[in-house]
VOBA-1610 file (N, C-alpha, C; in pm, whole numbers, padded with zeros to 5 digits, always signed):
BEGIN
Unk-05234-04684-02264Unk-05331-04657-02367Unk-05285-04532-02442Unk-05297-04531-02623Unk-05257-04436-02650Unk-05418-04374-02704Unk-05379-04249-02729Unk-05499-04165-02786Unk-05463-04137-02931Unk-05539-04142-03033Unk-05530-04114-03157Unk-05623-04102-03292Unk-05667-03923-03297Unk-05787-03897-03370Unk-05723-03897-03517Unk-05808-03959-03589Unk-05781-03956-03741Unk-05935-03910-03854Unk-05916-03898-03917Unk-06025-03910-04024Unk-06146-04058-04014Unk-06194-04073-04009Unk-06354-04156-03947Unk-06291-04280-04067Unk-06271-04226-04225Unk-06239-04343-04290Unk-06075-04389-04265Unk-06042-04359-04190Unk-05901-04415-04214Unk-05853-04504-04050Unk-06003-04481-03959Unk-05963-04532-03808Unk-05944-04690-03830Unk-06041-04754-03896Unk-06089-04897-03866Unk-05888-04992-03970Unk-05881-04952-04091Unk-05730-04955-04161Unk-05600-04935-04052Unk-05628-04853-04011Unk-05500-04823-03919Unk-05504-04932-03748Unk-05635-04925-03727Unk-05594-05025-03608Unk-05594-05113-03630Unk-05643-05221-03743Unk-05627-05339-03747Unk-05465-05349-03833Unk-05430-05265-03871Unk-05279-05243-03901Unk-05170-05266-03775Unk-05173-05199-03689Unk-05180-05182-03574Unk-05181-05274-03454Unk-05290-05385-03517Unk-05298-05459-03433Unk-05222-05597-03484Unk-05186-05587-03603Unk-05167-05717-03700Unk-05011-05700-03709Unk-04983-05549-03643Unk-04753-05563-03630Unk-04765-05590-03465Unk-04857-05612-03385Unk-04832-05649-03191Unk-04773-05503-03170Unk-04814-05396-03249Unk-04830-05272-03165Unk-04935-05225-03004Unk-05035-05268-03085Unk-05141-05274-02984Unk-05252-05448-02971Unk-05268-05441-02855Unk-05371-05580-02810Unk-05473-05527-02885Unk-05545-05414-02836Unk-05649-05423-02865Unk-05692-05243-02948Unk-05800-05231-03012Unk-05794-05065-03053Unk-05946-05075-03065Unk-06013-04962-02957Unk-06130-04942-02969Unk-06193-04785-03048Unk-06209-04799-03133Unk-06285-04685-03236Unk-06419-04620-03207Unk-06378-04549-03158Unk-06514-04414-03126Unk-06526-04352-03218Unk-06647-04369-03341Unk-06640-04385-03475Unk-06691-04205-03506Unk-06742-04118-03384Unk-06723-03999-03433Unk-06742-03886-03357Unk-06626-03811-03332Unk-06612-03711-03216Unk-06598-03591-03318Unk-06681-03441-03242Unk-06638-03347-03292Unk-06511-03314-03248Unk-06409-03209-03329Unk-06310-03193-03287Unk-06307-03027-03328Unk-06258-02920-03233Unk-06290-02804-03235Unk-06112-02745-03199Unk-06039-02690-03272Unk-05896-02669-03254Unk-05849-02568-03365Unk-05728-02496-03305Unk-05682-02408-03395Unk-05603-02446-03462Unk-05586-02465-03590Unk-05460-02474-03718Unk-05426-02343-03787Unk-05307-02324-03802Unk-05274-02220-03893Unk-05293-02118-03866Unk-05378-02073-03710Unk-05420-01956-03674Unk-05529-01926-03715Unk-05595-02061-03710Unk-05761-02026-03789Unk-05821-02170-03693Unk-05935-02155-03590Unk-06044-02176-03563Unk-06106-02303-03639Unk-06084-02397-03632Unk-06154-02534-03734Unk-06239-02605-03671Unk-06291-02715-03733Unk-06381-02803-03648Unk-06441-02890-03766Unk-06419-03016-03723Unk-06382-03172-03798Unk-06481-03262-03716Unk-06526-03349-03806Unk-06563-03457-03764Unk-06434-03589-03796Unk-06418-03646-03632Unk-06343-03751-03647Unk-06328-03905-03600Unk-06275-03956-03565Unk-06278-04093-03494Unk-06151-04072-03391Unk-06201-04159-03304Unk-06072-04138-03175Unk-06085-04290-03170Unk-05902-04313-03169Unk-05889-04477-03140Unk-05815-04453-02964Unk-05920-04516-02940Unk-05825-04562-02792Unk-05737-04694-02821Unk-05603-04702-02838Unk-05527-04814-02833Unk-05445-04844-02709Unk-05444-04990-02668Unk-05431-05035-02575Unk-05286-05109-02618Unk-05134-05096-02569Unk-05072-05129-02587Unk-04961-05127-02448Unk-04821-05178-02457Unk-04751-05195-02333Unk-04628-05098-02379Unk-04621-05006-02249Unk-04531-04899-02267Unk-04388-04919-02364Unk-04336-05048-02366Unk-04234-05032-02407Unk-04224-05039-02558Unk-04418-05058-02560Unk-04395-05061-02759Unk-04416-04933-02782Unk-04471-04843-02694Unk-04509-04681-02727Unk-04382-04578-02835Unk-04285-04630-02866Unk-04193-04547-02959Unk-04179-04615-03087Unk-04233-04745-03118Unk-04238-04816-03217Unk-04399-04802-03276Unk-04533-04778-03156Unk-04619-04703-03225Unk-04604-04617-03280Unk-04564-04495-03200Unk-04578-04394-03222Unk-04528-04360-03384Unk-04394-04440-03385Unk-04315-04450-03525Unk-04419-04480-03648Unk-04447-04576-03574Unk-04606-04656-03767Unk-04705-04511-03764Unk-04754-04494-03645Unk-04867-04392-03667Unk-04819-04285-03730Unk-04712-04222-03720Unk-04674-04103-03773Unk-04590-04157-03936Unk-04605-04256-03990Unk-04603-04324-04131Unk-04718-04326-04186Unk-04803-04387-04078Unk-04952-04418-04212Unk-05060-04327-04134Unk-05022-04215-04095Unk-05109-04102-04038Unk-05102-03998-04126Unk-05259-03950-04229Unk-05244-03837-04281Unk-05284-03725-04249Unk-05273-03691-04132Unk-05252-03567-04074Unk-05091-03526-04060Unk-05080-03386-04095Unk-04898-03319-04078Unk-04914-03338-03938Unk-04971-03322-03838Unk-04977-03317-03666Unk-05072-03404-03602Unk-05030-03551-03619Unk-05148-03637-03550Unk-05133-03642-03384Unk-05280-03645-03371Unk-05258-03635-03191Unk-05214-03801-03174Unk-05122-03768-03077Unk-05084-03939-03042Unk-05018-03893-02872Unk-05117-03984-02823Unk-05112-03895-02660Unk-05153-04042-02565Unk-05040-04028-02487Unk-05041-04194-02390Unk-05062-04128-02285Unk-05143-04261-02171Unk-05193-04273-02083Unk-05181-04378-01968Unk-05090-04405-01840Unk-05090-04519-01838Unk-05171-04581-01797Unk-05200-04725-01773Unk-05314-04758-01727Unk-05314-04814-01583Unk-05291-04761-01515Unk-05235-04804-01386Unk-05333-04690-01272Unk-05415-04729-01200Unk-05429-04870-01143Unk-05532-04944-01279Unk-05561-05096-01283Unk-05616-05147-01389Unk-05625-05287-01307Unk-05715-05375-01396Unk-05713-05482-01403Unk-05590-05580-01421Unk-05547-05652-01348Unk-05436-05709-01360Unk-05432-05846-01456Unk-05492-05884-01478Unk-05519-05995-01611Unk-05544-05916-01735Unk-05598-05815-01716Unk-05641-05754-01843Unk-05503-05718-01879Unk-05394-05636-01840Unk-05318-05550-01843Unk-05188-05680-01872Unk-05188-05827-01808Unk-05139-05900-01858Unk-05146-05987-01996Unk-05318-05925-02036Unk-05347-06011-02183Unk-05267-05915-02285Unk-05287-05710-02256Unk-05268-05651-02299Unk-05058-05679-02338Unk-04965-05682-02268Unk-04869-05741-02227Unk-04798-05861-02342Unk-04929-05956-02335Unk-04909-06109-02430Unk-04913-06052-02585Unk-05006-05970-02591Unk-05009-05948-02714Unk-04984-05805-02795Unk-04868-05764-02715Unk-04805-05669-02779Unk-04642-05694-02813Unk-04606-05746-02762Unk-04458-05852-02726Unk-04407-05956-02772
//
């Protein structure tokens, strides 16, 4: 699973992007997290969306590649997770449809 906060209008575009090159099976949108972090040496705080995307490790450098294309942030968080231990059918649907 990767992690990846963007701007609230630009989450729902990017995962079905996302999901439509077999980057990721599936991308669930948590449509709005505060986000509290330093830029520039200055203290900020954003309202954003966090996509949890569900994809198979070996596409993780070919995500990572699109997200950092159609990501308008200069520093997008893009932060993997594996999913292990998991459901083993799930993790095989996840598998079918990234591949």
């Amino acid at each position: 699973m990767v992690t990846v906060s963007c701007p609230p209008e630009r989450a729902e575009p990017l995962a079905a992007q996302l999901v439509d090159a077999r980057l990721a099976a599936c991308v669930n949108i948590v449509p709005t997290v505060r986000s509290i972090y330093r830029w520039n040496n200055e203290v900020r705080s954003d309202d954003e969306s966090l996509m949890l995307i569900k994809t198979a490790e070996s596409r993780f450098e070919a995500l990572k590649a699109f997200v950092l294309d159609h990501h308008p942030y200069e520093l997008p968080e893009i932060v993997a997770v594996k999913l292990t231990p998991a459901h083993t059918p799930y993790l095989a649907w996840v598998l079918e449809n990234t591949l």
